[in-house]
N, C-alpha and C positions, 0 to 999 in steps of 0.2 A: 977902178970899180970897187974895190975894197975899201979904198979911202971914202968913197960918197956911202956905201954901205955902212961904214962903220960914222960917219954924221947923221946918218939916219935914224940908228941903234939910240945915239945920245942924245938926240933932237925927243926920240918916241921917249926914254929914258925920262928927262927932265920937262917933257909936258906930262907923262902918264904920275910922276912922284908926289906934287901935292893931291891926287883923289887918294893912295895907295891907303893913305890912315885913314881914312871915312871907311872906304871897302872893305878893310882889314879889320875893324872895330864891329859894322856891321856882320860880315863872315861869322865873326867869333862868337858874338853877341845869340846869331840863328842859330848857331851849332848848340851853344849851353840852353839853350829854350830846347831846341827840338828835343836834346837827350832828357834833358827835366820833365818836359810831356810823355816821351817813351814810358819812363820809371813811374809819372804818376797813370799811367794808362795798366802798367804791367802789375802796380799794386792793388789798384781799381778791379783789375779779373782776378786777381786773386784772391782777395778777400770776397769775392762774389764766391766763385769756385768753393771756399773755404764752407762760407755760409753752405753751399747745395750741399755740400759732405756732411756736412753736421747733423741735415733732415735724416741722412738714410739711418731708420731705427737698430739698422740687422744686430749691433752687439749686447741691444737688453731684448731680443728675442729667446723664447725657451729652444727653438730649434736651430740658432746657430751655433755652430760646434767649437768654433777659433782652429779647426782645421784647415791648412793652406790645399790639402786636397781636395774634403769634401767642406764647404763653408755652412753650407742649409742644409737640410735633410729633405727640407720640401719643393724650396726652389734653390736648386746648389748654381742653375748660371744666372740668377738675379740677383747672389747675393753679393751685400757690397759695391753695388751699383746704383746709379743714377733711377734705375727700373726700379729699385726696391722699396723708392721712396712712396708711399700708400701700400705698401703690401699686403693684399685679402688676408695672408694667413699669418699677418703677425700676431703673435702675444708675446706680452710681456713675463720676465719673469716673478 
């Protein structure tokens, strides 16, 4: 039994060996694609993200303080946030 098993092993063996480089080339080929889309998808939100940070006005406001405690004096939990972008009570300094 071990004998026909082990012709079987090398029968599958040397019919499966010429696809193995097509399969192997493809594998590899999907792998460097998908990670390169990852990276340009991860750079794509980030420079988005970057941009939304830039709009919030809070640090040429006169009522932000650059305290980590109190950041606004008028809205202290809008400030530095995505909510602060149009804020009623900004002025400039």
């Amino acid at each position: 039994m071990s004998n026909t098993m082990l012709n079987f092993i090398s029968f599958l063996i040397q019919t499966i060996q010429p696809l193995l480089i097509p399969i192997c080339f493809v594998i590899a080929w999907t792998t460097i694609i998908i990670v390169l889309l990852n990276f340009w998808t991860a750079t794509k939100k980030t420079l988005k993200t970057a941009q939304e940070m830039h709009k919030i006005p809070c640090h040429n406001c006169q009522f932000f303080t650059n305290n980590y405690r109190l950041k606004c004096t008028v809205n202290p939990y809008v400030a530095n946030t995505e909510a602060a972008i149009g804020c009623q009570d900004y002025q400039s300094n």
